[in-house]
N, C-alpha and C positions, 0 to 999 in steps of 0.2 A: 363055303363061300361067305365071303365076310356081308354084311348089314349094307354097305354103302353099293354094294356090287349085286343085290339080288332084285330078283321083276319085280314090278310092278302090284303082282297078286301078293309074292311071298312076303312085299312090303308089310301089306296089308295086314295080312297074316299076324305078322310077325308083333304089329301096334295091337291087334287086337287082342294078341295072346300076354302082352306087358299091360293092359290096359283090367286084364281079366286078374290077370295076378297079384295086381295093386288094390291093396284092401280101401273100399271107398268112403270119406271123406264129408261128408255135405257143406262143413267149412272151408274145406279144399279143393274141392272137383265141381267142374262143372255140370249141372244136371237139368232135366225142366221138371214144374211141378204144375199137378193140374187143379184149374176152379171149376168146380163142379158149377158151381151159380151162374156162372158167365160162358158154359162151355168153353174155356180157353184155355192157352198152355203158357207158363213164366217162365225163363229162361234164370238162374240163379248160377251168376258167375264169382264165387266168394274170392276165389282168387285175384280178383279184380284189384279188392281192399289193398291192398299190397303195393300197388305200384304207384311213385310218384304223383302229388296232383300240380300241375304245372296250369290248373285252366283256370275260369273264371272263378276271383273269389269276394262274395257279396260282401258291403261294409256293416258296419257293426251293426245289430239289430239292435243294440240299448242305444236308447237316447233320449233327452228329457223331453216327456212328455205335459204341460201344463195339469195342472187338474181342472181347471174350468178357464175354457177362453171365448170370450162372449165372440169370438167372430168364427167358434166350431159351431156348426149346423146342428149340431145334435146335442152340445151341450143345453143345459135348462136355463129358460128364458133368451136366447139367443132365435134370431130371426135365421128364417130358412131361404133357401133362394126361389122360393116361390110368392114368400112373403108373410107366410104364417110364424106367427111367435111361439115355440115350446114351450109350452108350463113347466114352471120352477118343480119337477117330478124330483122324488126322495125314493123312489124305486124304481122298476121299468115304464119302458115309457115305446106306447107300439104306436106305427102314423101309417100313413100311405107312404110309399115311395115316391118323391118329388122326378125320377128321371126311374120309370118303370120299365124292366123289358118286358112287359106284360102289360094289355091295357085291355078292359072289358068289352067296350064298342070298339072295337079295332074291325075294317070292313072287311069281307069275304073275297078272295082272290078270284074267287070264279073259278067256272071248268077250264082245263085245258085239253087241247086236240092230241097235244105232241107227247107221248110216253114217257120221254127221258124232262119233261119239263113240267113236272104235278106241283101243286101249290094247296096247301089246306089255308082255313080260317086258324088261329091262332088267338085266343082272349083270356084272359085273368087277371088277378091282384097281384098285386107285387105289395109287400110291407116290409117297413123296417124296426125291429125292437131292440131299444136298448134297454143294455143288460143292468146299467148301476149309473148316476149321475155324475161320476167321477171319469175323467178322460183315462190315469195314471193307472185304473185297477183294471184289471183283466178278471178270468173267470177265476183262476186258481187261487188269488188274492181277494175272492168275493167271500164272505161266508156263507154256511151251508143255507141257511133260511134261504139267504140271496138267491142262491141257485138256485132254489126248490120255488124260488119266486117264479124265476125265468122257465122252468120246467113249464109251471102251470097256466102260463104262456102260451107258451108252445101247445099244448094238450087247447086249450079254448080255440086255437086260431085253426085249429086242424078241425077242429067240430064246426064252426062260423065257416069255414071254405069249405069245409067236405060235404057241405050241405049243397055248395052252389057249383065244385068243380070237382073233378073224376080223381083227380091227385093233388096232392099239395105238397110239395116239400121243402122243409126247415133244414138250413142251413145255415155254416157259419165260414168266414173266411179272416185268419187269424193272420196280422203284419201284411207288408205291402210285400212282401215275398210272394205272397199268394194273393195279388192284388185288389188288399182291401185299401180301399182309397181315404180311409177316416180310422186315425187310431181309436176314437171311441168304442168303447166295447158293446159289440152292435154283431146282431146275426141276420141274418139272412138262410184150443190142442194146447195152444202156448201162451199159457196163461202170465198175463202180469196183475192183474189183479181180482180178488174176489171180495164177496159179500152175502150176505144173507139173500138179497135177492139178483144181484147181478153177476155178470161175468165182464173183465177183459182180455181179449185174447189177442195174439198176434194169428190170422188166415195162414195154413200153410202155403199157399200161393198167391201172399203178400207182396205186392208191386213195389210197393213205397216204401223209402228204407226201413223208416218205423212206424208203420201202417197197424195201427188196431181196430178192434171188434167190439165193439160195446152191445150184450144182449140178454134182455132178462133171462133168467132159470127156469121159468114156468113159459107157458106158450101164452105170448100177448100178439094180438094183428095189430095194433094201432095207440099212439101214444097218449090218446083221452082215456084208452080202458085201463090203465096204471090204477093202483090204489096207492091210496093217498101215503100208506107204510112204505109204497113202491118208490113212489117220487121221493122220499126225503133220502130213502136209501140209495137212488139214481143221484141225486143234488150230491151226495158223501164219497160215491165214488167214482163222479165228474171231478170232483176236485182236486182227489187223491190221483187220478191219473195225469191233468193237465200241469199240479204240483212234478210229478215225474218227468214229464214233457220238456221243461220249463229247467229242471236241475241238471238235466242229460248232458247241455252243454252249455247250462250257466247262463241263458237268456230265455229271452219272452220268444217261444217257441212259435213259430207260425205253422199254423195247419188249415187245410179245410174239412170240414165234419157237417156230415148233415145225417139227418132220419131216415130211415125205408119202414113205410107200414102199409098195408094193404090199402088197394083202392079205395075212394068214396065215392060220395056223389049218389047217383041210379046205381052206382056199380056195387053200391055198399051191401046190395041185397044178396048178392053174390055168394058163392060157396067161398068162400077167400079163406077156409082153414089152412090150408097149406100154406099161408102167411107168416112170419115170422118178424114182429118186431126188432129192430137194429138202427146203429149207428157208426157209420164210418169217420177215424181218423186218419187223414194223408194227411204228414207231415212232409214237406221237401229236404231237410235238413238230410245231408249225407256223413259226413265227416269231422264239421264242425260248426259253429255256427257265422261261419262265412263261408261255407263250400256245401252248395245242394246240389241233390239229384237232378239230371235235366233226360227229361223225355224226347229223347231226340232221332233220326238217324235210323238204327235200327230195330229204337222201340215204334215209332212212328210208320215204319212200310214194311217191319215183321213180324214181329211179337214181342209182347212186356220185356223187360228184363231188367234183374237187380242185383245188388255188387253183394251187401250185407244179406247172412240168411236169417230169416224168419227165427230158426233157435237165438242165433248171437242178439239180434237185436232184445229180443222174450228177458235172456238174459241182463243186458245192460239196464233193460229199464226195472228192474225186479230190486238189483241190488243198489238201486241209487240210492245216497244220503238224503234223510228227510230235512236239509238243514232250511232249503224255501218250504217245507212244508210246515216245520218251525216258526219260518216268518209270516205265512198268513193265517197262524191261528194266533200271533203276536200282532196282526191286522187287523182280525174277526172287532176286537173291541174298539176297533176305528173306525170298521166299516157297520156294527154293528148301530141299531139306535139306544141302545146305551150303554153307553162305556164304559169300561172297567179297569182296572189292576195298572193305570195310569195317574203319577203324583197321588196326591193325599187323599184319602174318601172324602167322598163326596163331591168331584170335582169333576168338571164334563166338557167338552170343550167343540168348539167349532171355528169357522172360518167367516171372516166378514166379508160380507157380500153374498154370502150362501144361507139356505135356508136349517136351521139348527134345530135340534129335537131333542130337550129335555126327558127322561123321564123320571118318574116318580120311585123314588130305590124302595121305599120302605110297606111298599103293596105290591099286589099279583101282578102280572102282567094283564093288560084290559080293563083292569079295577077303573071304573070314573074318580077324577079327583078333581078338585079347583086349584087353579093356581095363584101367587101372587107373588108380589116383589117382596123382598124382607122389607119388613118397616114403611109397609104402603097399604091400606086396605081396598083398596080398589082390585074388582075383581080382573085378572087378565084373561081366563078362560071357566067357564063352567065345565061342570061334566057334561051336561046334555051337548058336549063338541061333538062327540062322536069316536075323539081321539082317545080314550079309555086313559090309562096314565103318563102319556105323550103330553108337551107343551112344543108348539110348534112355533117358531119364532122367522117370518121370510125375511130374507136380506140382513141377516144381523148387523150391525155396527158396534161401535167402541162403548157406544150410552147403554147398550142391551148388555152387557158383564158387567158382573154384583151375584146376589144370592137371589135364589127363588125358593119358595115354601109350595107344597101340595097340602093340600085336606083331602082326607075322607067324607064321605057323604054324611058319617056324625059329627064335623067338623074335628076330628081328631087330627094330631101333625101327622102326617104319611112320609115327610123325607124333607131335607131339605139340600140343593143344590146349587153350587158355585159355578158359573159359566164362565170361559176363561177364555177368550178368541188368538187367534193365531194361523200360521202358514204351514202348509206340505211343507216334507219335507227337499231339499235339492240335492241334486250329486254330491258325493261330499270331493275334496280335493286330497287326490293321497300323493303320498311320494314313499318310496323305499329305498336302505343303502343295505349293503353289507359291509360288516367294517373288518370279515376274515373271511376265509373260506366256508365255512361252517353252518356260519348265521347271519339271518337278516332280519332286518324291523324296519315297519312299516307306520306312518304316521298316517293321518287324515285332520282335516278340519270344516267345516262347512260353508259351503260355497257360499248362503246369505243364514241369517237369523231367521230362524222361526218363532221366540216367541213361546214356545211350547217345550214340555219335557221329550229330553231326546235318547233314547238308546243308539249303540251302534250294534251290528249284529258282522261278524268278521271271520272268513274262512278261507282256502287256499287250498289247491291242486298243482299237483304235478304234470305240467303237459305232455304228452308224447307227440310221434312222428304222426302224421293222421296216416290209416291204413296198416300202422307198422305189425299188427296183428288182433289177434282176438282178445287180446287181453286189453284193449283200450280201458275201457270203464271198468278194468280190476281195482279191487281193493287198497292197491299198492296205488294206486294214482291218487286217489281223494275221492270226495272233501273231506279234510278234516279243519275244525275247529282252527285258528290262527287266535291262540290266546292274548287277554291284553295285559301289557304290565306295567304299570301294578292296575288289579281292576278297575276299571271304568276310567281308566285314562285314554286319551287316544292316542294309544300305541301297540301295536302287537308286536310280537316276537316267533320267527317259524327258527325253529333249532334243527340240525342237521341235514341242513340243506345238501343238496347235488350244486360243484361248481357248475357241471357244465349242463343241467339240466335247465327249462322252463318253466316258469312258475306263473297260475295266474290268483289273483289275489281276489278278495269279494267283500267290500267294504259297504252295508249296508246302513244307510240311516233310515231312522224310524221313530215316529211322535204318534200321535194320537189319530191324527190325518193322514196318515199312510206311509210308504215308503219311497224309496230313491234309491238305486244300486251305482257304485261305480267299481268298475271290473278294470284292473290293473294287470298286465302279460309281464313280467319281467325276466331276466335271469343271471344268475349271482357276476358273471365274468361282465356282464353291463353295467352293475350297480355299485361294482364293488368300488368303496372308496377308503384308507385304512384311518382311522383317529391320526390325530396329528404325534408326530415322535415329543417323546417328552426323557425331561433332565437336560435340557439345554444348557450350556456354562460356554460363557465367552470367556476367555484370559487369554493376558498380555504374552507376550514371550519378551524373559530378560536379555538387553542388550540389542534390539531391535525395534526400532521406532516405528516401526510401517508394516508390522505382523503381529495378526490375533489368533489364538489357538478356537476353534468353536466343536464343542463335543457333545454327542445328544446320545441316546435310547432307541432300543424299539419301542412302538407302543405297547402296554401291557396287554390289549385286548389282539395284539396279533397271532399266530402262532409263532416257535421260535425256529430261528434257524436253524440248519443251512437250508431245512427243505422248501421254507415259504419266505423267501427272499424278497425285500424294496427296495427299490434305488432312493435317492432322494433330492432335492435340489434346496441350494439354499441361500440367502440374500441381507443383503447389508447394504448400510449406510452412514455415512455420520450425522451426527445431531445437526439438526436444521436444514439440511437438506432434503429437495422434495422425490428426490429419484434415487431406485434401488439398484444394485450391481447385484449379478445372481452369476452362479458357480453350481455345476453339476458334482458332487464328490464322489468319491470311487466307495466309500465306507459309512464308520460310524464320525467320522474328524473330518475338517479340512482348518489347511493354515491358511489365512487372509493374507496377502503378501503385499496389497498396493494399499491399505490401510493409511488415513490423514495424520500423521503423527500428533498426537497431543489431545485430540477430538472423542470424544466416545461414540463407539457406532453399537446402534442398533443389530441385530441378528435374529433369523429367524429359519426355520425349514420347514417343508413338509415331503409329505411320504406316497411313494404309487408299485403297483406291484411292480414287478423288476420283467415281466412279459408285457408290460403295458397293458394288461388288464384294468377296465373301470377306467376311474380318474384320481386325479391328484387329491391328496386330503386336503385340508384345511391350515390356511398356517398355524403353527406352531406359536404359542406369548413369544414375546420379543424379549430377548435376553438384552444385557447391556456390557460392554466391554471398551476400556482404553490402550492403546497400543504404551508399552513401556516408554518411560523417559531417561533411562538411567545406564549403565555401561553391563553391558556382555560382563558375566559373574566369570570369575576364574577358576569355578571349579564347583560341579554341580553335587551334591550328595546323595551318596549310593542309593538308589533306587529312587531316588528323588526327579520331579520336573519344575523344568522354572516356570511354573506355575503364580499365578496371582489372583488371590480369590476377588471378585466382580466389587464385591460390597465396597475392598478396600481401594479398588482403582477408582469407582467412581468416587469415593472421600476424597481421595489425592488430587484428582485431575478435574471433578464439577463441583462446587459449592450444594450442589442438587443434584439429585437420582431425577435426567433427562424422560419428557415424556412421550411414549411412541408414535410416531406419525403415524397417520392415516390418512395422507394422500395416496394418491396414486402414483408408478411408473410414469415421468413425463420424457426422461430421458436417460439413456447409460450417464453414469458418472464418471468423470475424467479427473485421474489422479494428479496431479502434477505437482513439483515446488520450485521456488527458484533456483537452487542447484540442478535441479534436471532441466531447466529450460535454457540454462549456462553452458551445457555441455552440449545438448542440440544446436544450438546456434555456433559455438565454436565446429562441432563434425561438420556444420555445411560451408563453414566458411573453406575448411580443407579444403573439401571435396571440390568447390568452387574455384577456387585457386588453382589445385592441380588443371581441373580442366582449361581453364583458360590458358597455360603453359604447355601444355597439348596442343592444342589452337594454332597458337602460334608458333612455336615450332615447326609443325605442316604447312605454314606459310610461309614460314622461311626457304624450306626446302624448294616449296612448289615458286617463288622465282628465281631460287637461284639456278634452276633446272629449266627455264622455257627459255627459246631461243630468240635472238634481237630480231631476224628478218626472216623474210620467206625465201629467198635465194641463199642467203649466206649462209655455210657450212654451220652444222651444230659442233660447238665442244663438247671430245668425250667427256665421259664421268660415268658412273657405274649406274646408269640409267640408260646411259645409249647402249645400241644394238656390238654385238660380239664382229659383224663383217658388216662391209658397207653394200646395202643393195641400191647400184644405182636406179636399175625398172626391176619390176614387177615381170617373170615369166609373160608371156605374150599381150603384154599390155601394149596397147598403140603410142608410137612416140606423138607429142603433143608441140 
C-alpha cells in the first residue's frame, strides 16, 4: 500500500520510523533543551535560520553620537531635570535616579479581602552610574583600569544597599533596542571565552540568540567578595567579550546584562552557599544588525524558543576578528589619563571646554610633583593636591596650550609636557567605485577638522544571505584588513572582489579623543564605473566637408574583450558653441556625418558596461578635429586611410589649437547651410503646387456634375445611375 493511501496509525508509524533513521542534527532538527535554574524547557528551531526574513528591520544602530553635549543629563557639568548640576566628573559618576521605579517612603497598600487582588509595599533606591564622561565611548572602547573602575562601583553599591534591602541588582541596558533612553554609557559548556579567573559561556538552554554566561572559576556569592586580582581580571574579560559583541556585526551591540548574587540585607546571615555569583548577557541582535529576535506569539503563551543554537552562536563569537579589539587598545591612550604613542613625545592633548589631565611622564605613577608653565615661576599646583603626578586643568581653552614643567619634591625636572587642544573625531565621508570586475577602492575624507593627529583604521567583509547557513561568520566572509594605497593615504584597495557579491566596508577615524566609524554596504555591479576610454583621435575624411572619423581604446585598467564588453556614447560640437550632439556607436569608431564644414569640433566619449551595470564613466579629454576642405582623392594607397593627423587640421583651418567648453547641454545642435535650406524651400514649393492642382481639379469636376434645378432632368455622364428609378419600391407618391 502506497504512503499517501495508508491510516492514520501506520501514518504515524511510518514518520516515526523516517524520523528514527535520520541521524540527528542539533543545527538541523528541531529539539527542546532543558534549564535546570529556571526549571524550564527552550524550544531550538535551527532550521528556522534558513528561511527568508521578510519582517521588521531596525535602522542602523551607528550614529553620531556628540561626545559632550551640555543639554545630555548625564554629561558633566550639564543640569538635570530636577535641577541639580553634575560635577565636571573624569571617571564615574553615581547619583539618585531623578524618575526612580523604586522610592523609599512609597505607602503600604494595605490588606486586601479579595484573593485574586493581593497588593504588597514595595520601596528602594534606584541609582544611576556613569560609566566614563564621554557620550561616544561605550564599555568595550573604555580601558581596562576604566572598567575595573565601574566594577568597584558596582561591588560598594551592593555593600551600601545590602546593608539597607534584601536584593539589589546591577544592571545595564545597552542602545535604544533595549530601551535605553540616553546614549551615555550608564548602567543600571560553550565556551567563548576564558581567563585566569573567569569564564564565558554560551547556557545550553540559551533563549537569546547570543545569550552569555559570565562566572568566576572559584565559588563567589556576591560581587563585594571579588579580590582585587579578581576585579582587574573580570574589567579584561568585560572587555574582550563586549569587543566580540560589537565585531559580530560590525556595530555597537545592544544588550541587557545585569548580576545575580545572593541575597542581603537580614538575609545575608543566611546559609546562601549554594549561591553562585553570575552575570547575564541578552543581546536581541538575530541576523544582522537591523533584524532582532522578537519574543512574541508563541514565545509569550508557550515556551522560549530560539532559531540559532547555542554551539553555532559559541562558535561565531570565538572566531571573530579582533580588528575593534585593535581599535580600543588604539583608544586605551585616549581614554587613558595619560597619553601615549600619539604625535611627538611628550605631547598630550585635550578638548576645550572639557576638563584635561596632564601627567608627569618622567616619575611613577602617584609620585607628588609641582607644576608650572615653561617660562613662568608661579606655582600652578603643589604636591600636597592630592593629585600625585596629575595636573588637572577644568574647562580648558585656547590660552591653556603651551608647555608645562613637573618637579620633584627635590626640585628636580620630572617631565615636561606640551598640551595641544582639539576635537573628536566625526564620521569620516567615504565613497567607493570599481573601475573592472575584479577590484574596487574606496576613498574617505573627514566630515569637519579636528585639529588633532589622525589615523584611519580600514576593513571590509563580504556579506551573505542572513540565515543562508551556518557558515555565516566563516572565515571566508571577514574581516579582513582593506589595505591603503600607498600608506597612509586615504585610499584603500580590496583586490579580487565577487561581481555579484556584497560588500560592507569599515572606515574608521581615530585621534587622541576617540573614535568615529562609518560603515559603507556596497557591491561591485552598483559601483561599477570603468575610467574613461583613452587614444581618442578625431580626423578629417578626404573629399567630404561635413565628416569626421573619431576612434578611441579600451581603457587599459578594463579587462579585454570579447568577454567584458562597453558600449559607449559619444559627443561633439563646434567651436564656440554651447551645446553637444551625442551619438551612441556600435564599436570602437563612429563617422560624424552632419559635421559644420570648415569649423573644428570638439570630441569626446565615455564608457559603461554593455549590461548596464553601474554607471557611465567620466568624459574622456576632448580631442579636436576639422572636417576636410579639399576634393575626394582619386585613389587611396594600398593599405592606406585618408586620414589627417589633428595637429595638422587644426594649423590649416584655426590660427590656434580651440579651447574646450565647459558649459553645459543647453540644446541639440542644428546642422544646416544655405544649400540645404535652398532645396527645402524648393520641395515645399512642389509639393504646394501639386496640391493646389488637385484642388481644383475636384472643383471642376464637382460643378460640372451638379444639376441646374430640382425638377429638371439630370444629364447623363458617367456619374449618373446605369437605369432611371423613377420611386423608390413602396415609397408613398408625394
Amino acid at each position: 500500500m502506497s504512503r499517501s493511501g495508508a491510516s492514520p496509525e501506520q501514518r504515524q508509524q511510518a514518520s516515526e520510523a523516517d524520523a528514527t533513521a535520520t541521524t540527528f542534527h542539533a543545527s538541523e532538527h528541531q529539539h527542546i533543551r532543558y534549564n535546570p535554574l529556571q526549571d524550564e524547557w527552550v524550544l531550538v528551531s535551527a532550521h528556522r535560520m534558513k528561511r527568508p526574513w521578510q519582517g521588521q528591520v531596525e535602522p542602523s544602530l551607528l550614529k553620531t553620537v556628540p561626545r559632550h553635549d551640555p543639554q545630555n543629563p548625564l554629561c558633566p557639568g550639564a543640569t538635570r531635570a530636577n535641577g541639580e548640576v553634575n560635577p565636571y566628573y573624569d571617571g564615574t559618576f553615581l547619583f539618585d535616579n531623578d524618575f526612580p521605579a523604586l522610592q523609599p517612603d512609597a505607602p503600604n497598600p494595605g490588606p486586601s479581602d479579595h484573593p485574586l487582588f493581593q497588593a504588597e509595599a514595595a520601596q528602594g533606591v534606584c541609582k544611576v552610574l556613569c560609566f566614563h564622561p564621554w557620550s561616544d565611548v561605550t564599555l568595550p572602547l573604555m580601558s581596562v583600569s576604566e572598567i575595573r573602575a565601574v566594577i568597584d562601583v558596582w561591588a560598594s553599591v551592593i555593600e551600601e544597599l545590602g546593608a539597607r534591602y534584601p536584593w539589589v541588582q546591577i544592571f545595564e541596558n545597552k542602545g535604544a533596542m533595549m530601551g535605553c533612553s540616553n546614549p551615555h554609557p550608564h548602567c543600571q559548556e560553550r565556551l567563548v571565552l576564558t581567563s585566569e579567573h573567569w569564564l564565558v559561556l554560551v547556557p545550553y538552554w540559551a533563549v537569546w540568540p547570543f545569550q552569555t554566561l559570565l562566572l568566576p572559576r572559584r565559588h563567589v556569592r556576591r560581587l563585594p567578595e571579588l579580590t582585587p586580582t579578581e576585579r582587574d581580571d573580570l574589567a579584561l574579560i568585560m572587555k574582550k567579550l563586549l569587543t566580540k559583541y560589537d565585531n559580530l556585526f560590525e556595530t555597537s551591540f545592544p544588550y541587557t546584562m545585569g548580576w545575580h548574587g545572593a541575597p542581603t540585607r537580614s538575609e545575608a546571615g543566611a546559609n546562601w552557599d549554594h549561591w553562585q555569583l553570575h552575570a547575564h548577557y541578552y543581546p536581541p541582535l538575530l541576523r544582522s544588525a537591523t533584524v532582532r529576535k522578537f519574543m512574541v506569539g508563541y514565545e509569550m503563551l508557550a515556551q522560549a524558543q530560539r532559531d540559532l543554537t547555542p554551539e553555532q552562536m559559541s562558535s561565531s563569537c570565538s572566531g571573530l576578528s579582533r580588528f575593534l579589539f585593535a581599535l580600543a587598545i588604539a583608544l586605551v591612550s585616549a581614554s587613558s589619563s595619560c597619553p601615549q604613542a600619539w604625535g611627538p613625545p611628550g605631547v598630550q592633548y585635550g578638548q576645550p571646554g572639557r576638563s584635561v589631565t596632564l601627567c608627569c611622564p618622567g616619575v611613577t605613577a602617584g609620585a607628588p610633583v609641582s607644576w608650572f608653565r615653561d617660562g613662568e615661576t608661579r606655582l600652578l599646583q603643589g604636591p600636597d593636591s592630592g593629585l600625585g603626578h596629575e595636573l588637572v586643568l577644568a574647562r580648558a581653552d585656547n590660552t591653556d596650550e603651551g608647555t608645562y614643567i613637573c618637579r620633584t619634591l627635590d626640585g628636580a625636572l620630572g617631565g615636561v609636557v606640551n598640551l595641544q587642544l582639539g576635537y573628536p573625531p566625526s564620521r569620516p565621508i567615504v565613497s567607493c567605485q570599481a573601475a573592472d570586475y575584479e577590484n574596487f577602492s574606496c576613498t574617505w575624507s573627514p566630515s569637519q577638522v579636528s585639529g588633532l593627529p589622525t589615523r584611519y583604521l580600514t576593513s571590509y567583509r563580504k556579506k551573505t544571505v542572513p540565515g543562508a547557513d551556518d557558515q555565516r561568520m566563516s572565515p571566508s566572509t571577514g574581516p579582513w584588513p582593506c589595505p591603503q594605497d600607498p600608506p597612509g593615504a586615504a585610499r584603500c584597495v580590496v583586490h579580487g572582489a565577487e561581481f555579484w557579491s556584497q560588500y560592507r566596508i569599515n572606515v574608521t577615524e581615530v585621534n587622541p579623543l576617540g573614535a568615529s566609524t562609518r560603515l559603507l554596504d556596497v557591491s561591485l555591479q552598483s559601483i561599477l564605473r570603468p575610467d574613461p576610454p583613452q587614444g581618442l583621435r578625431v580626423e578629417s575624411v578626404p573629399g567630404y566637408p561635413r565628416r569626421l572619423r573619431a576612434s578611441w581604446m579600451y581603457p587599459a585598467s578594463w579587462p579585454r574583450q570579447p568577454h567584458f564588453l562597453l558600449k559607449f556614447r559619444l559627443q561633439y560640437r563646434p567651436v564656440q558653441h554651447p551645446a553637444w550632439s551625442m551619438v551612441e556607436p556600435a564599436g570602437l569608431e563612429e563617422v560624424i556625418t552632419d559635421a559644420v564644414a570648415g569649423l573644428p569640433h570638439a570630441v569626446r566619449v565615455s564608457a559603461r558596461d554593455f549590461l548596464d551595470a553601474g554607471t557611465w564613466s567620466a568624459w574622456s579629454p576632448e580631442a579636436w578635429g576639422t572636417p576636410s576642405t579639399g576634393s575626394l582623392p582619386k585613389e587611396i594607397p594600398a593599405g592606406g586611410q585618408p586620414h589627417t593627423h589633428l595637429e595638422e587640421e587644426l594649423q590649416a583651418d584655426s590660427p590656434a589649437s580651440p579651447r574646450p567648453s565647459l558649459l553645459p547641454d543647453l540644446q541639440p545642435l542644428v546642422h544646416r547651410d544655405p544649400l540645404e535650406q535652398v532645396a527645402v524651400l524648393a520641395s515645399l514649393g512642389i509639393f504646394s503646387f501639386l496640391g493646389l492642382a488637385a484642388g481644383a481639379l475636384a472643383l471642376g469636376l464637382w460643378l460640372r456634375l451638379r444639376p441646374d434645378g430640382k425638377d429638371r432632368p439630370q444629364k447623363p455622364g458617367f456619374l449618373a445611375p446605369m437605369i432611371t428609378v423613377d420611386k423608390l419600391p413602396g415609397a408613398p407618391n408625394l
